[in-house]
C-alpha positions in Angstrom: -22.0 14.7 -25.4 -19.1 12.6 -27.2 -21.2 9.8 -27.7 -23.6 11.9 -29.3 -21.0 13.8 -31.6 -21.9 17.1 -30.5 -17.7 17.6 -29.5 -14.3 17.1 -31.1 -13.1 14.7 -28.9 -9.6 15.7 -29.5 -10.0 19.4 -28.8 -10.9 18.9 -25.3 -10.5 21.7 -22.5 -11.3 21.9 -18.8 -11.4 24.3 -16.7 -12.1 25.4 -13.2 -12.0 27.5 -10.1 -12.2 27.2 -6.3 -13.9 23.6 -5.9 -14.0 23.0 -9.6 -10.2 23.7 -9.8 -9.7 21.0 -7.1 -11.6 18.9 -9.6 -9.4 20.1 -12.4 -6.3 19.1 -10.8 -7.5 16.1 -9.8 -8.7 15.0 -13.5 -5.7 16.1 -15.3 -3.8 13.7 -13.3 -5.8 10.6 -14.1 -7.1 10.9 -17.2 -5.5 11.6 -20.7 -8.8 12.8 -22.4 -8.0 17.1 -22.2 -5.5 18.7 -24.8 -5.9 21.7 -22.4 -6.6 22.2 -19.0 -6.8 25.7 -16.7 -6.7 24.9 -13.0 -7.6 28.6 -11.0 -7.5 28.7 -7.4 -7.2 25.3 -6.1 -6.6 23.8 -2.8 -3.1 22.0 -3.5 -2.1 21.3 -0.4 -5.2 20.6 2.1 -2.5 21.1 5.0 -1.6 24.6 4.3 -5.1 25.8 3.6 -6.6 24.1 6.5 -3.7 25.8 8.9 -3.7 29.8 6.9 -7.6 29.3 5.8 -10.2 31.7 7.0 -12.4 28.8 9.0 -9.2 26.7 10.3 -11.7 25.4 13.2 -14.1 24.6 11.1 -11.9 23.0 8.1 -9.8 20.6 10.7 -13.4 19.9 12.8 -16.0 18.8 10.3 -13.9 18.6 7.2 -11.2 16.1 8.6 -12.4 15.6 12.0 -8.7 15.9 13.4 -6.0 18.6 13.7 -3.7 18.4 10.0 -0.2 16.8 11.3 -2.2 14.2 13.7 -3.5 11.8 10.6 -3.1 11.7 6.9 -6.5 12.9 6.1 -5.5 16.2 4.3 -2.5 14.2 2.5 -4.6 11.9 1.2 -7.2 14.8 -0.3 -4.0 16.8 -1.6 -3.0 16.9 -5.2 0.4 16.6 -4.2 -0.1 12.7 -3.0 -0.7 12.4 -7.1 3.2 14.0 -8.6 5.2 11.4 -9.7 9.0 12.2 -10.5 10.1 11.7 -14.4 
């Protein structure tokens, strides 16, 4: 769509919710291209969620494949891994 002019490429916004504000967080961190962002309801900390979730078997089973505090699988998926002190 900006290749094709059809956006102002410096009035940029994203947004997302759930899954999409995973995504949200996770572009907002390594890309410069939004003015604006709105990240709703994301999973920041794949730990915590995992652990206080509804499906806590079924997150740490098929989603990791190991119990969060034996491995760094849910850091490594976290938002947090990405915050860099100023």
């Amino acid at each position: 769509m900006v290749g094709r002019g059809y956006v102002d490429t410096q009035r940029l916004f994203v947004t997302g919710g759930s899954g999409g504000g995973v995504l949200t967080a996770w572009i907002v961190g390594h890309t410069d291209r939004f003015r604006a962002a709105v990240v709703v309801k994301p999973v920041i900390n794949w730990t915590s969620f995992v652990l206080t979730g509804d499906m806590t078997n079924y997150f740490y089973r098929y989603w990791f494949g190991e119990f969060p505090g034996t491995h760094a699988g849910p850091m490594k998926r976290s938002r947090l891994a990405y915050v860099r002190a100023t």
